[in-house]
N, C-alpha and C positions, 0 to 999 in steps of 0.2 A: 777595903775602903773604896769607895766608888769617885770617882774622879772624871774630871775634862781636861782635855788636852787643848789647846789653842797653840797656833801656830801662825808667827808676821813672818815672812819672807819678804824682803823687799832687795832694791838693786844692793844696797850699801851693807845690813845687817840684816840679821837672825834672830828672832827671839821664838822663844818656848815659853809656856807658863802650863803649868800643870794647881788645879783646883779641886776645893771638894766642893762635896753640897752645898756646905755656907759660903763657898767665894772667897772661901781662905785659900792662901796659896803654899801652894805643899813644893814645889819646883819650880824653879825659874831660871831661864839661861838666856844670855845675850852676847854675840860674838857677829864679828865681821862674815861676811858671804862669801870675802875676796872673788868674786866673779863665777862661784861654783855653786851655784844654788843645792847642785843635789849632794854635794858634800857638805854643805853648811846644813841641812836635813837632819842628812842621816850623820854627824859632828851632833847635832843636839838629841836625837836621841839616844846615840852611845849615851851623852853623857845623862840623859836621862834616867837611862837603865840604871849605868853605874850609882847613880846617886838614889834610888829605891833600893839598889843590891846593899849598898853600903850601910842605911838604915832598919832594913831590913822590914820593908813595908809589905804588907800584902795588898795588890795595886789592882781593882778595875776601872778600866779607862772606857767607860761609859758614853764617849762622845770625842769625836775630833772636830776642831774648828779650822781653818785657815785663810787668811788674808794677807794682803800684800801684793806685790808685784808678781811673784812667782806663786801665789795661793792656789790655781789652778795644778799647778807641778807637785805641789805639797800635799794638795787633795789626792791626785794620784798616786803619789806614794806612800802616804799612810792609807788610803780608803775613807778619807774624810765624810764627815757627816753633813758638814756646813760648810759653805765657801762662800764668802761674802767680799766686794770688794771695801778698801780702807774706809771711805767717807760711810756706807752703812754701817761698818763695826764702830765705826768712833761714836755715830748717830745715838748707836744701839748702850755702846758702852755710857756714854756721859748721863743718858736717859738714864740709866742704874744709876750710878753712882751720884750723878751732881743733877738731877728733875728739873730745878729749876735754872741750869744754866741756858743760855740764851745762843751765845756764839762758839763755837769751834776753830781753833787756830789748828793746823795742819802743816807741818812743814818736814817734806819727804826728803829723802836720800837724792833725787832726781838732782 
């Protein structure tokens, strides 16, 4: 199954989200950073793996995204494809999903 990886690093939390072609979502993890960005990383993708091993999927991850605070460190450590700062992913994201929304509230870990 072909899939996308997206990746928020930010000061406070972590999230993962793993998708297919239709923007369903196959994976998702959200956990505290406690101050260690590259352990809250690689913390979600153990558990990423572990949760493909468990079901026993067969996984191409066709794409890495990362955003957030630490997006640029997470690009680097996966090989990311896209690095986007938060206001263009949200930009990007609401455009999908909600067209005609108008405003974006935003409110970070900061």
């Amino acid at each position: 199954m072909k899939t996308y990886l997206g990746i928020d690093i930010g000061s406070l939390t972590c999230k993962l989200v793993l998708v297919n072609e239709k923007n369903e979502i196959i994976f998702f993890s959200y956990f505290r950073t406690e101050g260690n960005p590259i352990e809250a990383i690689q913390k979600g993708l153990r558990e990423l793996k572990k949760q493909i091993e468990n079901h026993n999927l067969s996984i191409e991850i066709a794409g890495v995204g990362t955003t957030g605070s630490g997006r640029y460190l997470a690009g680097v450590i996966t090989g990311a494809d896209l690095i986007k700062n938060e206001i263009t992913a949200h930009a990007k994201g609401v455009r999908s999903f909600v067209p005609d929304a108008k405003t974006v509230i935003e409110i970070g870990g900061q």
